[in-house]
N, C-alpha and C positions, 0 to 999 in steps of 0.2 A: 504494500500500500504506500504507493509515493507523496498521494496528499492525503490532506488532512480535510478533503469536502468529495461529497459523490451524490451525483443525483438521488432524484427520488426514490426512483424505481428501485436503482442498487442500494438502499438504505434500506429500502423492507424486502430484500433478503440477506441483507445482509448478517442474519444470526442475531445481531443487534435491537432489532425495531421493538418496541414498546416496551425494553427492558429498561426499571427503574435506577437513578445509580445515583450513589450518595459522593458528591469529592468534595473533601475540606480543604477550605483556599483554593477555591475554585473559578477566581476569578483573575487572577494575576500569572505572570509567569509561567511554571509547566502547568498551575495545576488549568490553567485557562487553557490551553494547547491538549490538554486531556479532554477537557470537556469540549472544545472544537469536534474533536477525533472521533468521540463517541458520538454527541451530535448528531456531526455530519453521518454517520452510521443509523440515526433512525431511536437510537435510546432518549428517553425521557431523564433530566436530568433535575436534581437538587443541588444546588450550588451552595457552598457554607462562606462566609464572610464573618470578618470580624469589625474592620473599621473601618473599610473601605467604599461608602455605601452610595456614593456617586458612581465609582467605577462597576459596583455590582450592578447596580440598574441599567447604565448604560452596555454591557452584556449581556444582561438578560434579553433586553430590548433588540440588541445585534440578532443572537441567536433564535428568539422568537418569531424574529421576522424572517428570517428561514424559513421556519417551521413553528406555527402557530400554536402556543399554548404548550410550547413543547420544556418549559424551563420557570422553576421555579429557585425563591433565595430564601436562604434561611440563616440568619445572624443568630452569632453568638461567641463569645471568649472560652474559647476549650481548657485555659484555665481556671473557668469557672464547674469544678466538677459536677456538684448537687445537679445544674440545668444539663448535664450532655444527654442523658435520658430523655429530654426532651426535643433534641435535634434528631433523633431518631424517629421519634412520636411525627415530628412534622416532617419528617421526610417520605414514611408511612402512609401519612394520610394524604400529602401530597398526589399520589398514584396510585394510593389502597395497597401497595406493597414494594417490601426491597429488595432487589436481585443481587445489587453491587454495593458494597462500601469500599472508598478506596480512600485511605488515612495518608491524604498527601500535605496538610499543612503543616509546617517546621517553621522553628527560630533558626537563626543561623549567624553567631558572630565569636570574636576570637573569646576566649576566656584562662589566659595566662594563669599559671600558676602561681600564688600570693597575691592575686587580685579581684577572686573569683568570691563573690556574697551572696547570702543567701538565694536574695531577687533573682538574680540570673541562672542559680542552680534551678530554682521549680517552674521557670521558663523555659528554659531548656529541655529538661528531662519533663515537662508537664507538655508542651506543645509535641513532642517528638517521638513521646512512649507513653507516660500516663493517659493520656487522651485517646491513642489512638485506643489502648487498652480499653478504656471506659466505655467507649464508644463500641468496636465491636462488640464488649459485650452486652450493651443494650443491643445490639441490632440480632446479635446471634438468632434468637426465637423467630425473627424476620425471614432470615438468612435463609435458614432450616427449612422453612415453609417451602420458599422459592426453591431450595436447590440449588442456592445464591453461592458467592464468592466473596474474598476479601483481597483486594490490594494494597500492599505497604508500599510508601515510599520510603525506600531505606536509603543507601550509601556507600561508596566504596571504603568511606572512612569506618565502615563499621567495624570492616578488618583489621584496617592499618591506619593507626590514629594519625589524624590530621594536626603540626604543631602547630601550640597556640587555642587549639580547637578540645580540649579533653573532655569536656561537659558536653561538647555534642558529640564527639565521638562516640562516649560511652553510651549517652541516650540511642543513639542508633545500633549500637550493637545493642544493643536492649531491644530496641524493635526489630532485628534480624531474630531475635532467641523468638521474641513474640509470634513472628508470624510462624517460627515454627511449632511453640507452643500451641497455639491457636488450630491450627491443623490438623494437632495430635487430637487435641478437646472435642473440636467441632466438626470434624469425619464420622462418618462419610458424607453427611448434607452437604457441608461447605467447604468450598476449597480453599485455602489460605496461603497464598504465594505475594512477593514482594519483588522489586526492583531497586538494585544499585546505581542509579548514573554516575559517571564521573565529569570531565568538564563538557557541560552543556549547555550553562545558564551560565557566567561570570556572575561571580554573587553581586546584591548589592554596595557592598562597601568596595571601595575603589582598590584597584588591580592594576600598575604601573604594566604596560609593554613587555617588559625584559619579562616580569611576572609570567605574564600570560602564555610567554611563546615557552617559557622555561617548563609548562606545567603542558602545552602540546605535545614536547618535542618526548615526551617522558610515555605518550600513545604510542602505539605499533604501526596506528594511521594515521599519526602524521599531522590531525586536524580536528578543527574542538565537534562534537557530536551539535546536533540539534533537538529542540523538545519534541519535535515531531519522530524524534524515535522514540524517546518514552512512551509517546502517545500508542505508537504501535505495539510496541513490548504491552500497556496496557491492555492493550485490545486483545492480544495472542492470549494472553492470559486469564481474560473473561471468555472468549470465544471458543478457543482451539484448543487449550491446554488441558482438557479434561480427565485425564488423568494423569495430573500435576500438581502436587501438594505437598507445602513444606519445602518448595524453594526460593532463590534469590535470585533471579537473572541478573546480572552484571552488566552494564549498556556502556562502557566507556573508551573504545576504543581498542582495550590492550592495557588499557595504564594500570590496573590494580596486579598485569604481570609482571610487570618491568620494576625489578628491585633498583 
């Protein structure tokens, strides 16, 4: 699948059509480029937002004029635990049921060692494993009905700690244990499989030149990936990968081989 958009016709058969699917931070960055992919494939989408709520509107409004009535939003701070039971609730009643969760929202900034406070530890590990946590497991009983899936956005740093980066490192090996834990729990209904990208997206905080080519050249190809492969690996993984569970697909070129 080269784009990320396919007519009508090829959207309802695409495997995809009227299957409901939940993505957190699904308005920005890959988790927006996921929700394009599936979309454009015919799924009915719940999009989650936190503070963004000009940019969510203006998405949902994109995407519905596609396809009509095909995308709804639902806010909320996933560090707020008590309420994630309730993004569920509305994602549910949204389409009367959930096929897909896919736990793609993350914090992501350096957190040095002797400089690291509480604040940042339960944003970290709460946006990136707690939540996701929380969340699948209100949706499980969902899940189960449909015969549904879970996807993680995980990391290559889950392996091999990112310097500077240890509170996300560790949060994301924690969500790689998860989605296996998860798989173990909730088989045979649901499948629970995850994805690592490597560089795809230059993060928000600023990345000098030298940076950037230095962390290419460390690929086997030579050149930084797109979200539009995540978006795919997503899809392979809800669509085709049915008996697959309990893994991490790795999207980044080569770089988590190259010591």
């Amino acid at each position: 699948m080269e784009n990320s958009t396919e007519s009508p016709a090829n959207a309802s058969n695409s495997g995809l059509a009227g299957k409901a699917v939940l993505i957190t931070g699904g308005v920005h960055r890959l988790g927006a480029q996921i929700a394009r992919t599936l979309h454009a494939l015919g799924a009915n989408l719940v999009l989650h937002y936190h503070s963004s709520r000009a940019r969510a509107l203006e998405f949902q409004k994109e995407l519905n004029t596609l396809r009509e009535n095909s995308v709804v939003l639902v806010q909320a701070n996933l560090l707020d635990y008590p309420k994630l039971p309730a993004v569920i609730k509305d994602a549910v009643a949204a389409w009367g049921k959930l096929d897909v969760l896919v736990n793609n929202a993350s914090s992501f900034y350096p957190s040095p060692i002797g400089t690291v406070n509480e604040e940042q530890w339960d944003d970290l590990i709460g946006t990136n494993l707690k939540a996701p946590f929380f969340l699948s497991q209100a949706a499980a009983p969902h899940l189960q009905e449909r015969q549904g899936c879970i996807v993680n956005i995980v990391d290559i740093h889950a392996d091999r700690p990112l310097k500077r980066y240890p509170v996300y490192s560790m949060a994301k090996a924690g969500l790689a244990m998860l989605t296996k834990s998860l798989a173990c729990e909730l088989g045979p209904e649901v499948r629970v499989n995850g994805i690592a990208p490597g560089a795809i997206l230059w993060p928000e905080i600023e990345l000098d030149e030298v940076t950037k080519q230095r962390i290419i050249s460390r690929t086997f190809l030579k050149r930084r990936g797109d979200p539009r492969n995540i978006a795919e690996a997503v899809v392979f993984l809800i669509r085709d990968a049915i008996y697959t569970t309990g893994h991490i697909i790795t999207v980044d070129g080569g770089r988590s081989l190259n010591s």
